[in-house]
C-alpha positions as CSV (number, residue, x, y, z in Angstrom):
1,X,-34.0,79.4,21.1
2,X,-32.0,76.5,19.5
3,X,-29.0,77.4,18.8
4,X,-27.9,74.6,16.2
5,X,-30.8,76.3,14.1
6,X,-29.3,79.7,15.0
7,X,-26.1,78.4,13.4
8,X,-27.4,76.4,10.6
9,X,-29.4,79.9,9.5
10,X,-25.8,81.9,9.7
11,X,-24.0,79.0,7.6
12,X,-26.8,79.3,4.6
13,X,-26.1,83.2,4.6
14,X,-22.4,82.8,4.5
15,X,-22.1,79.7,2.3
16,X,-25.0,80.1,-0.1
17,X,-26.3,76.7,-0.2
18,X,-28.2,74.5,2.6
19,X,-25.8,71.6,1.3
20,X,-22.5,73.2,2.3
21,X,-23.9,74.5,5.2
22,X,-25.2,71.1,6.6
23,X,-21.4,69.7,5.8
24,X,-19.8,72.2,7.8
25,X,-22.0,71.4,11.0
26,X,-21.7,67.8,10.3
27,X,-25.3,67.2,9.9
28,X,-27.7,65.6,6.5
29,X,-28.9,67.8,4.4
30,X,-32.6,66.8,5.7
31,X,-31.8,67.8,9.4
32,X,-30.1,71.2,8.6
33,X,-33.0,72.0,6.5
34,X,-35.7,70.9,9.8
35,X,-33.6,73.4,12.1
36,X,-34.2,75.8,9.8
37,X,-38.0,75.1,9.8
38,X,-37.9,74.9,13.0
39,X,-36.2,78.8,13.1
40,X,-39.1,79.8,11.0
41,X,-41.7,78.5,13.1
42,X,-40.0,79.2,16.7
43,X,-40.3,83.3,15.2
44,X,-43.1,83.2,12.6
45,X,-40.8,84.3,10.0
46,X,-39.9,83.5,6.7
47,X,-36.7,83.4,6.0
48,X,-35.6,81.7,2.7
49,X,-37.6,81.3,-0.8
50,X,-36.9,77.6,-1.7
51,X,-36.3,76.8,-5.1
52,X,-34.6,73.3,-6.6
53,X,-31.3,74.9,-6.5
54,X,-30.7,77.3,-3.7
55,X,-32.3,79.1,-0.6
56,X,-32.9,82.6,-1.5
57,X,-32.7,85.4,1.9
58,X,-35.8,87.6,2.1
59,X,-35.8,90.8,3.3
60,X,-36.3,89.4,7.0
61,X,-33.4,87.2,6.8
62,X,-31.5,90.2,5.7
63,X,-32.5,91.9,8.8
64,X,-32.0,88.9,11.1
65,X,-28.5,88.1,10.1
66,X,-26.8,90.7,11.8
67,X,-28.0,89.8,15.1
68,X,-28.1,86.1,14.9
69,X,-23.9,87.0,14.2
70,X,-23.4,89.2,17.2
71,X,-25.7,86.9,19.1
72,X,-23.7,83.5,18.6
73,X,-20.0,85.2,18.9
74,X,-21.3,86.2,22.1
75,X,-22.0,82.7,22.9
76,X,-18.9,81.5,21.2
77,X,-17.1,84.4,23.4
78,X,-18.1,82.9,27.1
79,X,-15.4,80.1,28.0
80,X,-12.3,82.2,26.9
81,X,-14.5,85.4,29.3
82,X,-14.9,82.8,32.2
83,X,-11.4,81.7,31.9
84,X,-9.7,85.1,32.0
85,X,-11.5,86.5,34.3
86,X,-10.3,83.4,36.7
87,X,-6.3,84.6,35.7
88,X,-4.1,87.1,36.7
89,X,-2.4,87.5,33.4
90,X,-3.3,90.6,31.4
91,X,-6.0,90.6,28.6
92,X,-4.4,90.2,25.1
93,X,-4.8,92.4,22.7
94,X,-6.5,90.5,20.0
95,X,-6.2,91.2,16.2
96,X,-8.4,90.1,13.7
97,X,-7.3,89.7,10.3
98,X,-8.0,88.1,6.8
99,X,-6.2,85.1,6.1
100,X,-4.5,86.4,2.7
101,X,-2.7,89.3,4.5
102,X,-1.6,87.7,7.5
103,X,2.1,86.8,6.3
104,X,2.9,90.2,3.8
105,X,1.3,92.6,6.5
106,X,0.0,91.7,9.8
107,X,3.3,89.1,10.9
108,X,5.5,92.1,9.9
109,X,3.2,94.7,12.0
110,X,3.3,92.6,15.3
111,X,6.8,92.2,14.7
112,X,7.3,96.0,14.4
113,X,6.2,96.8,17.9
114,X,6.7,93.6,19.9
115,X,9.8,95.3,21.5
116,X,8.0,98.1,22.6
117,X,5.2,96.0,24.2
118,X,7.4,93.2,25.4
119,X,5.2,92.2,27.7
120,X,1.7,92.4,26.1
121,X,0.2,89.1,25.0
122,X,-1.3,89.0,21.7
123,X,-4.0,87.0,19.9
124,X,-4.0,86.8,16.2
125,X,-7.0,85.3,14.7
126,X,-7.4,84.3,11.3
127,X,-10.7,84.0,9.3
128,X,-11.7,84.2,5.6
129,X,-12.5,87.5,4.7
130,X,-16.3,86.2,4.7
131,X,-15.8,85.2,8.2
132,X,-15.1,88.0,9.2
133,X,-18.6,89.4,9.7
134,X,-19.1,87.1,12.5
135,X,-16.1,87.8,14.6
136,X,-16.9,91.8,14.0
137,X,-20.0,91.3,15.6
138,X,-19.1,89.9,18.7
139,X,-16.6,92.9,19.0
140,X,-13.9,91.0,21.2
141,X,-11.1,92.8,19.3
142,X,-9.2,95.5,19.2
143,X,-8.4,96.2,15.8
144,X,-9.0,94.2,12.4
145,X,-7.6,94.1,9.0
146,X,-9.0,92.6,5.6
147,X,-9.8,94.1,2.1
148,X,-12.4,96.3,1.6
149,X,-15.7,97.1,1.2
150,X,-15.9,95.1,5.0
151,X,-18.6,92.3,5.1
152,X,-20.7,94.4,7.9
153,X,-21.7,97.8,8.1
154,X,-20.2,99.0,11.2
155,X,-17.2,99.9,12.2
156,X,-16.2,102.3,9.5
157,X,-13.3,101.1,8.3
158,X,-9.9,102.9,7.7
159,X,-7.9,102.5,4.0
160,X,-4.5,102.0,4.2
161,X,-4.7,102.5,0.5
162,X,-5.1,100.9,-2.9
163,X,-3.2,97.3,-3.6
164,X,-2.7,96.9,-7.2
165,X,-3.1,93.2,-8.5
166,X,-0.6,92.0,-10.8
167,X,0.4,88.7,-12.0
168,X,2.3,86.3,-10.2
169,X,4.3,83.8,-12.5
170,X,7.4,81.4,-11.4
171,X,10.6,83.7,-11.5
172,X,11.8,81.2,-14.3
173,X,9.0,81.2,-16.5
174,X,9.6,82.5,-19.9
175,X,7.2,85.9,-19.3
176,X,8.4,86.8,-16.1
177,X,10.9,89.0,-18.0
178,X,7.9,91.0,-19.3
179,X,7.5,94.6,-17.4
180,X,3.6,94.0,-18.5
181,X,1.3,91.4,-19.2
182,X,-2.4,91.8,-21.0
183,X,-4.8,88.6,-21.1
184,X,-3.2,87.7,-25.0
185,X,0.1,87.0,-23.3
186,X,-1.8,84.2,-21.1
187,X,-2.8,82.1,-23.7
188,X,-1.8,78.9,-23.0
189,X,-0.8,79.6,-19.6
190,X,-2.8,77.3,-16.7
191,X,-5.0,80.0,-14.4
192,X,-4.3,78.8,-10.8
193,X,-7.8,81.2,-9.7
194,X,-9.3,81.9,-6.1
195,X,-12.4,80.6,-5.6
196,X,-15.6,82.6,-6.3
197,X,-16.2,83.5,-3.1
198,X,-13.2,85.5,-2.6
199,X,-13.0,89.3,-3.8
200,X,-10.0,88.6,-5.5
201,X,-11.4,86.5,-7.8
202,X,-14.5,88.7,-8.7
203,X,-12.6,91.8,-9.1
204,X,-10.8,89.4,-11.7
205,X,-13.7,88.0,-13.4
206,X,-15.3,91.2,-13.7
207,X,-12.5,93.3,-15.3
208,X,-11.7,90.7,-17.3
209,X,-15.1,90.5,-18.5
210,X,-15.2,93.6,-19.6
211,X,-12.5,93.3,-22.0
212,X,-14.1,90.7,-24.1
213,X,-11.3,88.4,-23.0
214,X,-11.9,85.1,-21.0
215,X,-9.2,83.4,-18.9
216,X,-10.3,79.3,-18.5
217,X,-9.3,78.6,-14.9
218,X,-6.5,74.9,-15.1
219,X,-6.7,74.6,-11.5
220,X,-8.9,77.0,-8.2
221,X,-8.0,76.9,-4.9
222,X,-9.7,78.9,-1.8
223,X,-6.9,80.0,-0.2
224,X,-4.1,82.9,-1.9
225,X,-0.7,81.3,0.3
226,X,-2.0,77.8,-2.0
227,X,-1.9,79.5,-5.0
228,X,1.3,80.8,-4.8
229,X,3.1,78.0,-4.1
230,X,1.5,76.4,-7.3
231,X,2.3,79.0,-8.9
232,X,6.3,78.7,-7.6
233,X,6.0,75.3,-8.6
234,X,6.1,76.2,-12.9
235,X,2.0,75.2,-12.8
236,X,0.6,78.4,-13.9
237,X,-0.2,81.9,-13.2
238,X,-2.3,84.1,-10.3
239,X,-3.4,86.9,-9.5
240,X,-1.9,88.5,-6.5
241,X,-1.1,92.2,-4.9
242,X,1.9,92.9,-2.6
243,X,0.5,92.8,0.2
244,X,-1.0,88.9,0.0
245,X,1.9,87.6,-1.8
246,X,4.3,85.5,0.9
247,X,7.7,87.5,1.3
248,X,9.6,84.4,1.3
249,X,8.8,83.4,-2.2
250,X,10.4,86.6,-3.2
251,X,12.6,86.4,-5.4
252,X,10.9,82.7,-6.5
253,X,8.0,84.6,-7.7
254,X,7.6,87.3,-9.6
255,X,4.8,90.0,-9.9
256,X,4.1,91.8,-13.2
257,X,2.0,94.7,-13.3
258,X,-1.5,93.5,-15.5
259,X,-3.5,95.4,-17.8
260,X,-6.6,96.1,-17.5
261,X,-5.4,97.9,-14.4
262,X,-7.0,95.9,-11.5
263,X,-7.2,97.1,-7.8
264,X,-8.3,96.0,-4.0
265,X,-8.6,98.1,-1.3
266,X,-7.1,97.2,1.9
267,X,-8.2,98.7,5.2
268,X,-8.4,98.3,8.9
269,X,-10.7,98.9,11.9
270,X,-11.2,99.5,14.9
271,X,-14.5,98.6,17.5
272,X,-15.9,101.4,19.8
273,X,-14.9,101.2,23.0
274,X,-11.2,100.2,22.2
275,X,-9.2,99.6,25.6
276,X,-6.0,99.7,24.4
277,X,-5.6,102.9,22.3
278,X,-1.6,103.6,22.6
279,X,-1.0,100.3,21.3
280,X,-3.9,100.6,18.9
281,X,-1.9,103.4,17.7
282,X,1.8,101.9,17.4
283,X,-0.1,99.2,15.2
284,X,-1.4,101.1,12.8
285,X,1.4,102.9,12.3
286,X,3.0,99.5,12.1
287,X,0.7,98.8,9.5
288,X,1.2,102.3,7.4
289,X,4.7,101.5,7.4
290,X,4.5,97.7,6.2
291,X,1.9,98.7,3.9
292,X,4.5,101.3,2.2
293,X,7.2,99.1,2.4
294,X,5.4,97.0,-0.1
295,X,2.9,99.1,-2.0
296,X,4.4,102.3,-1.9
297,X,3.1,105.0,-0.2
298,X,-0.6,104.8,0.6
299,X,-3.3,106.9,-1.7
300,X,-5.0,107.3,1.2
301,X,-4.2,109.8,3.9
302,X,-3.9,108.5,7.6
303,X,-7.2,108.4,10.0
304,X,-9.3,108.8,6.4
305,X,-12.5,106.6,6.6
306,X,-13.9,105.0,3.8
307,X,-17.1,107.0,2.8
């Protein structure tokens, strides 16, 4: 099996387009496209109706995704295996998280129990929410954390609870005295948006949407902590919840609850087999206690999986 196709075929799923894909391995857009034929041929399967703008996933490709994931993070997985199996030092216990909550929740969590654990190494790694798929595959963690609905189907995850998204405007703009905001009040205000791959951003478009309202996006960016500090900077407005926001721009930004009422779930999980289950547990009540601490108490009841 060739494994640059295997890649290439995982890249066109994630990204959407056989151009992006080719980018992010480097290659022309004809060569990405001949690994992919040569996928096709190497299995006798079809796996994309071509069309002049995009490559569409059959039903097959559907079906092959999920293992073509758990089979390259397995390969992906081998050095780090080789090399701690040739240390003495204790395996880490690895956390895998979306990037946007990493500085509002998971840094706060680790930093809840490091004093109990003094002595356990951690690994913290940090991958857009769409990336996550890959890593949950490959099942070299211990527990993960990332809005919801999760991009796989297995684990079941756990809700810590519902974030409410809200506006995030400089501290010194003129309606960040306002206790609410409605899309009217934005007129004239630059949009600072995530981009449309992000779950913040469709959650946004759609409720907007349904309004009859329309917000023109001044300025997009693919990364929430970028965002912000646009939006500290006077250039405009965002959407953000709590838990993504950055808590050293409190008290530079400023989030105003936003009607229509928009939400995103935020959950965690945890793989079978977990080898570390006491300080499984110490981390997520870490993260029911973070999550509180900047929500309010969670809607959803501990150990409750989303059904």
């Amino acid at each position: 099996m060739n494994l640059r196709s295997l890649k290439i075929f995982t890249l066109v799923m994630e990204e959407g387009t056989l151009a992006r894909a080719a980018q992010t391995m480097h290659l022309s857009q004809s060569a990405a496209s001949r690994l992919l034929q040569l996928l096709e041929e190497e299995f006798d399967i079809r796996l994309f109706h071509r069309d002049s703008r995009r490559l569409i996933p059959t039903a097959e490709a559907e079906a092959f995704y999920p293992e073509a994931l758990r089979i390259l993070s397995q390969i992906e997985a081998l050095p780090g295996f080789v090399q701690r199996i040739q240390s003495d030092r204790p395996e880490p216990f690895r956390i895998i998280a979306q990037t946007r909550i990493v500085n509002g929740l998971i840094i706060p969590a680790i930093a809840l129990i490091r004093a109990a654990f003094a002595d356990q190494p951690m690994k913290l790694e940090i991958h857009p929410r769409r990336d996550l798929g890959r890593r949950m595959m490959n099942d070299r963690y211990d527990i993960g954390v990332t809005a919801l609905p999760l991009p796989v189907d297995h684990p079941a995850p756990v809700r810590l609870g519902t974030a409410p998204l809200k506006i995030a405007i400089a501290q010194d703009h003129p309606l960040a005295t306002r206790d609410v905001l409605r899309p009217p009040d934005m007129a004239g205000v630059p949009y600072i948006a995530l981009d449309e791959t992000t779950v913040i951003r469709r959650i946004a478009d759609r409720e907007i949407a349904a309004t009859g309202t329309h917000l023109d996006v001044a300025h997009e960016v693919s990364l929430g902590s970028a965002a912000y500090r646009l939006v500290e900077r006077g250039l405009g407005f965002t959407f953000a919840d709590p838990v993504a926001l950055d808590p050293e721009l409190e008290g530079k930004v400023r989030l105003i609850d936003w009607e229509p009422q928009m939400d995103v779930e935020i959950g965690y999980f945890i793989p079978d087999g977990n080898s570390k289950p006491d300080l499984t547990r110490a981390f997520e009540d870490a993260l029911r206690t973070v999550y509180a601490r900047r929500c309010g108490e969670s809607q959803i009841k501990y150990g409750e999986t989303q059904g």
